[in-house]
C-alpha positions in Angstrom: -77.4 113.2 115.7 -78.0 116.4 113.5 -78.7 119.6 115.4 -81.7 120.5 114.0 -82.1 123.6 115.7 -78.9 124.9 113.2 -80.6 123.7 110.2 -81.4 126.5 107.6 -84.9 126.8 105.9 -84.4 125.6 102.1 -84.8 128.7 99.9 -83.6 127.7 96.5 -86.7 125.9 94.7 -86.0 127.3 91.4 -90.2 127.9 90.8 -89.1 129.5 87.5 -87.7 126.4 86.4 -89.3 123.3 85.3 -87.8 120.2 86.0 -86.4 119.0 82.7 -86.8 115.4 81.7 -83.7 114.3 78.9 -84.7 111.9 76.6 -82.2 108.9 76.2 -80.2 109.0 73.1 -80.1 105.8 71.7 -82.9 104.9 69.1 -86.0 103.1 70.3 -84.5 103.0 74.1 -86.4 105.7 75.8 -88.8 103.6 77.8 -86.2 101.3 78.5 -85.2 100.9 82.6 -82.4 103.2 84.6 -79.9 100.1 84.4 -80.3 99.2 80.9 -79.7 102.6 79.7 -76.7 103.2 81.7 -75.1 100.5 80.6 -75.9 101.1 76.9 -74.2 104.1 77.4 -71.2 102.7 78.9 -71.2 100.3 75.5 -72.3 103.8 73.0 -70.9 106.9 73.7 -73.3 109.6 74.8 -72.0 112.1 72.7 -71.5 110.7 69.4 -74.2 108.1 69.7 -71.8 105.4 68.6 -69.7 102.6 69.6 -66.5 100.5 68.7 -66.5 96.9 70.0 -63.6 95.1 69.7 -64.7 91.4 69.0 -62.9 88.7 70.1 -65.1 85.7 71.1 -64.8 83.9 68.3 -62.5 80.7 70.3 -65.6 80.1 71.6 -66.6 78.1 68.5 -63.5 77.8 65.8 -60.6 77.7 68.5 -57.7 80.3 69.0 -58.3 81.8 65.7 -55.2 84.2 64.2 -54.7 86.6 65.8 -55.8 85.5 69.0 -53.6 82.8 69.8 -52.0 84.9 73.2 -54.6 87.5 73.9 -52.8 89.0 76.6 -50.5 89.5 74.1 -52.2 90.5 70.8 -55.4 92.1 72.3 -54.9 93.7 76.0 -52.3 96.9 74.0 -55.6 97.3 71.6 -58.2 97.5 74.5 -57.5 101.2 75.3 -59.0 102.4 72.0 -62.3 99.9 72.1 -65.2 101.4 73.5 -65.9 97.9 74.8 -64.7 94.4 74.7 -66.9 91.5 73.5 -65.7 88.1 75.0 -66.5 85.2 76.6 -66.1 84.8 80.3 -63.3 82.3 80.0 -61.1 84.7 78.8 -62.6 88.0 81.0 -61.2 85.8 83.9 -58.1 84.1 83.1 -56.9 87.2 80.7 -58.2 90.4 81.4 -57.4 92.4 84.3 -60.0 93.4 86.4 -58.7 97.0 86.7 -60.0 98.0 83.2 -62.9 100.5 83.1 -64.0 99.3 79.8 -67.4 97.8 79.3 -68.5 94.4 78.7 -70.3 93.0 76.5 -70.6 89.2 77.3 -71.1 86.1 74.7 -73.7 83.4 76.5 -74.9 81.6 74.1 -72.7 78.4 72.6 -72.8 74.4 72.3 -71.2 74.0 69.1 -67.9 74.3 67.0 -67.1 74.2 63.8 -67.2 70.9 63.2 -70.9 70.6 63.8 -74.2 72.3 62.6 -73.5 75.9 64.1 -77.2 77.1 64.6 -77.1 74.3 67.3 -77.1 76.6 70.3 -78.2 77.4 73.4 -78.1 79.7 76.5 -74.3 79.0 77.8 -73.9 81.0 80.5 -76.1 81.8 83.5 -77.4 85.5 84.2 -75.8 85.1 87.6 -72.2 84.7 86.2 -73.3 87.9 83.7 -73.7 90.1 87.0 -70.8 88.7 88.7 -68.9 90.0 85.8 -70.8 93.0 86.2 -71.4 93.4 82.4 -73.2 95.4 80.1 -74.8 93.2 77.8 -75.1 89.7 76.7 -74.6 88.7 73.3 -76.3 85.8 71.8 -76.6 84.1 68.1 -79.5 84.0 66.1 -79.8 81.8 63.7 -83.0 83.0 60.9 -83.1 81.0 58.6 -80.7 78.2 60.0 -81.7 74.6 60.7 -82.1 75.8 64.4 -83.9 78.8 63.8 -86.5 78.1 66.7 -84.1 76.8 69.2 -82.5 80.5 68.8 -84.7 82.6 68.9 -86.4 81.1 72.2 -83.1 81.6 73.5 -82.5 85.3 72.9 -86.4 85.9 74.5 -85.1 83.4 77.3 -82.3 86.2 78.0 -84.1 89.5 77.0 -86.4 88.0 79.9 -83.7 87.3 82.6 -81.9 90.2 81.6 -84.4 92.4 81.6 -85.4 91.4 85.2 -81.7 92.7 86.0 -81.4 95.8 84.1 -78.5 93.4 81.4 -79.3 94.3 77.6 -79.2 92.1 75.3 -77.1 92.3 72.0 -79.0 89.7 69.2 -76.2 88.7 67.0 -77.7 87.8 63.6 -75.7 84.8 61.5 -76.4 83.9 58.1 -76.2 80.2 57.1 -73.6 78.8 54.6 -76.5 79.0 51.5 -78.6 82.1 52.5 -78.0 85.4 50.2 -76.7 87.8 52.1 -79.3 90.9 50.3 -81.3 93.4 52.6 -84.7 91.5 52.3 -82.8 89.3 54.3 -81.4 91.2 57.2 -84.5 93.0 57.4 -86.0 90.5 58.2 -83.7 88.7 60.8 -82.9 92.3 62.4 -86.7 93.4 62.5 -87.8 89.8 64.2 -84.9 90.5 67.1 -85.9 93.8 67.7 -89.6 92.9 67.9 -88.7 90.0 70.7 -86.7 92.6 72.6 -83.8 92.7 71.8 -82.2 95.9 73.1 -79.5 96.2 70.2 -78.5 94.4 67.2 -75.3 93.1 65.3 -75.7 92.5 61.6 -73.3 92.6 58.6 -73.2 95.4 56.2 -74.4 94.9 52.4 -73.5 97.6 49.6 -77.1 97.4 48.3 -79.8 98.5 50.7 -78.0 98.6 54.0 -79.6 101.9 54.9 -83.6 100.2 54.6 -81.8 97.3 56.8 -81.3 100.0 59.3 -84.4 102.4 58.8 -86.6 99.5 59.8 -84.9 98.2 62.5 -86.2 100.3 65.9 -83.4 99.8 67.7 -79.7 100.9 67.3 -77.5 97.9 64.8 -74.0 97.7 65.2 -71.9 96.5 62.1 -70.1 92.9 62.1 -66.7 93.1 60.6 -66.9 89.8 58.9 -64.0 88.3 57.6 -60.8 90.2 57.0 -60.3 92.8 54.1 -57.6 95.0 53.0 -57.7 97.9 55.7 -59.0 100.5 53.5 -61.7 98.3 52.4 -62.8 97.9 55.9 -62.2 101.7 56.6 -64.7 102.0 54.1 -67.1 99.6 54.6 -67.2 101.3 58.4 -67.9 104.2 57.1 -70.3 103.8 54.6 -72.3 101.4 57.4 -72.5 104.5 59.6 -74.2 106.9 56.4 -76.3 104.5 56.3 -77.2 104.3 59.8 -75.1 101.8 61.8 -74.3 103.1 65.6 -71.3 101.7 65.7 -69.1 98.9 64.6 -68.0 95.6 66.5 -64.9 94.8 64.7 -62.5 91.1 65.2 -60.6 89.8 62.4 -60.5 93.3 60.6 -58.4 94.4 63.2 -56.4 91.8 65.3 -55.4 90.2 61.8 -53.7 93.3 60.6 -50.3 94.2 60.0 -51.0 97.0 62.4 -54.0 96.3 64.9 -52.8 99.6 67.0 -53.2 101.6 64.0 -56.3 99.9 62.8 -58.1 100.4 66.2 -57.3 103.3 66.2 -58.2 104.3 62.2 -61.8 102.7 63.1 -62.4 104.8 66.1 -61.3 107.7 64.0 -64.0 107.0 61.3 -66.6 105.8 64.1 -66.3 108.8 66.2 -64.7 111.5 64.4 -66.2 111.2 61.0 -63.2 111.0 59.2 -63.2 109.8 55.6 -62.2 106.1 54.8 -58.6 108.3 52.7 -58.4 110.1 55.9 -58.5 107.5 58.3 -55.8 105.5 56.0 -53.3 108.1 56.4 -53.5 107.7 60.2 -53.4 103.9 60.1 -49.9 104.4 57.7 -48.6 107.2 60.3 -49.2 105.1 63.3 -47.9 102.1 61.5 -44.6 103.6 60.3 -44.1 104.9 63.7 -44.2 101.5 65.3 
């Protein structure tokens, strides 16, 4: 027991000084709960308000895709420079040592391949399996405009509702069907419908033309998709200009675990994502870091 006859009278109350209340600083996430926001900033970092998420989920619809044919080969040297990984849990628990203090961001929704209609999805994985893993998010596909639009959307609420009850985000990943334009009236209107359902942020692809009213109307933070793979300046550049134009961050795959460098590249994105370097700029340290091995 304490001796209570030892303890000193409290004298520092500070009376001059008001309490200060710090506002979060990711867009449209003040009002959002203790738990969500800290691990949001586990995914963003806190001081330049953005993010690099290195992608690899995509075997769980088109198979070991290149590049990710061993990924405790290929991918576990790259996770150092990734602010967080974004996987599904069958490779978080066969592959990736638990010992890494990177965050999580978790893919649940699935039910298809490529050799069916993809917007044929549903919830996947449980939220019970998602705090086991002790994640950070949950990503899930939405399908606007796809022939199972409905079905996707109702599961995105279905896990902004159960995550929500235990402090998960969720990431609304927005996919655009083999004969939709990909223009800005379109991914305003696929990112604005996931924000206004909940979702806590968003991952969309960048378009040349009008990418920064894609953003501008979209309340909370969107993370650019690296699509297909480019020639790395290309990509350098297409990071960059998404981030003028208002992208938080970038959750890159194929861009960078199919180069001829992916330790370079990983680390020529981060340089553009959180040192504003210019696409020339961040070249030169992809071509130093690749000639040095």
């Amino acid at each position: 027991m304490p001796d209570i006859d030892e303890t000193k009278e409290a004298k520092m109350f500070y009376t001059d000084m008001p309490q200060q209340t710090e506002g979060f600083f990711l867009k449209g996430s003040n009002s959002l709960d203790w738990g969500i926001k800290n691990r949001l900033s586990r995914i963003f970092n806190p001081q330049t308000k953005r993010t690099v998420m290195l992608a690899i989920d995509h075997g769980y619809f088109q198979g070991p895709t290149t590049g990710l044919e061993r990924v405790d080969i290929n991918i576990l040297p790259l996770v150092p420079y990734a602010d967080t990984l974004m996987l599904t849990r069958g490779i978080l628990r066969s592959v990736v040592p638990p010992s890494i203090s990177k965050s999580i961001v978790l893919r649940v929704s699935g039910g298809t391949s490529i050799l069916k209609e993809l917007s044929n999805e549903d919830i996947a994985v449980d939220i019970e399996d998602s705090i086991r893993l002790n994640v950070c998010a949950m990503a899930i596909q939405v399908f606007i405009g796809g022939e199972y639009e409905r079905q996707s959307i109702i599961n995105m609420t279905k896990m902004i509702d159960i995550g929500t009850r235990y402090g998960i985000p969720t990431l609304a990943v927005t996919a655009v069907g083999k004969n939709m334009a990909r223009d800005a009236q379109y991914f305003r209107l696929a990112t604005r419908i996931c924000a206004e359902l909940g979702a806590h942020y968003i991952k969309t692809y960048y378009i040349e033309d009008g990418f920064e009213t894609v953003t501008a109307s979209c309340p909370v933070p969107i993370v650019m998709a690296g699509g297909k793979k480019i020639p790395e300046l290309d990509a350098l550049t297409m990071a960059y200009n998404a981030l003028q134009k208002g992208a938080a961050g970038v959750d890159m795959g194929r861009n960078i675990f199919q180069s001829e460098a992916p330790t370079a590249m990983i680390q020529a994105v981060r340089a553009v994502v959180h040192d504003n370097e210019t696409p020339a700029r961040a070249m030169e340290l992809y071509n130093t870091l690749k000639h040095q091995g």
